[in-house]
N, C-alpha and C positions, 0 to 999 in steps of 0.2 A: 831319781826318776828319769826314767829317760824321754826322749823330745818325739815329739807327732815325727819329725823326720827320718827319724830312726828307726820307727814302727814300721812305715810305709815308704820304703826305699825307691818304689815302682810309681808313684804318683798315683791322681784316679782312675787311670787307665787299667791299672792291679783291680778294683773293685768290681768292674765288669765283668758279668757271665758269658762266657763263650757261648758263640750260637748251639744248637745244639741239630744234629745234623739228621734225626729221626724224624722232623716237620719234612723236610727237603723229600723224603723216604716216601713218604707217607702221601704226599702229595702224588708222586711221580706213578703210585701204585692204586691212585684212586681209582675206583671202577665207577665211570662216568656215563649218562647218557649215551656222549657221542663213541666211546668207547664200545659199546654195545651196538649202539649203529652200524660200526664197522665191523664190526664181528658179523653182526647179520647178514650184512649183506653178502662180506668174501662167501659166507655159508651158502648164500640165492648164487651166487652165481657156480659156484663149485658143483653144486646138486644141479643148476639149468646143464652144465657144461658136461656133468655124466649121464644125464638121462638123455640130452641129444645123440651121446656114444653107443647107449643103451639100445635104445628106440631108433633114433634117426629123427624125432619129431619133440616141442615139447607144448604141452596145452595148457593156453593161458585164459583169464578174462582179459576184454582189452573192449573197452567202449562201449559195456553192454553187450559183448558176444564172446564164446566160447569159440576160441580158432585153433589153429595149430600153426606153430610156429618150427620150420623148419634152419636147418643151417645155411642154408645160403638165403638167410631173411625172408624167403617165400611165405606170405600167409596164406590159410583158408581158413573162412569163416566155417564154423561148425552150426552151430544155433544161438538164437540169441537167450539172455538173460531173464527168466521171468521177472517183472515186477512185482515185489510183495507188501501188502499194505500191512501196517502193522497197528494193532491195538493194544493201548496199553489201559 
């Protein structure tokens, strides 16, 4: 019969499962929150950036009023925001 050391020339270190490298993947590929966050946004600003090219102007809410928003930062207020009561 032969001796446990013969079987196992490598020690316990032989018995151990390699990591496995598809966790690591899998991670790196998660589609996250913030992930989506920034995707939205590069989106907000790429659309503000061609409708300024567009237009020359672009129209936002901004503190209860409908303005416009020009490129060299100039606002004008347009009209303000109705308040709507709501029922539920």
């Amino acid at each position: 019969m032969k001796s446990n050391s013969t079987i196992n020339k490598k020690g316990p270190s032989a018995l151990k499962k390699p990591k496995s490298p598809v966790k690591a993947r899998a991670h790196k590929d998660a589609f996250t929150k913030t992930v989506l966050e920034k995707a939205a946004r590069k989106g907000i600003r790429e659309a503000e950036n061609e409708t300024i090219k567009v237009m020359g102007y672009n129209l936002i809410v901004k503190n209860g009023w409908v303005v416009k928003v020009f490129p060299n930062n100039k606002i004008v207020r347009i009209s303000r925001v109705p308040k709507v009561k709501e029922t539920i």
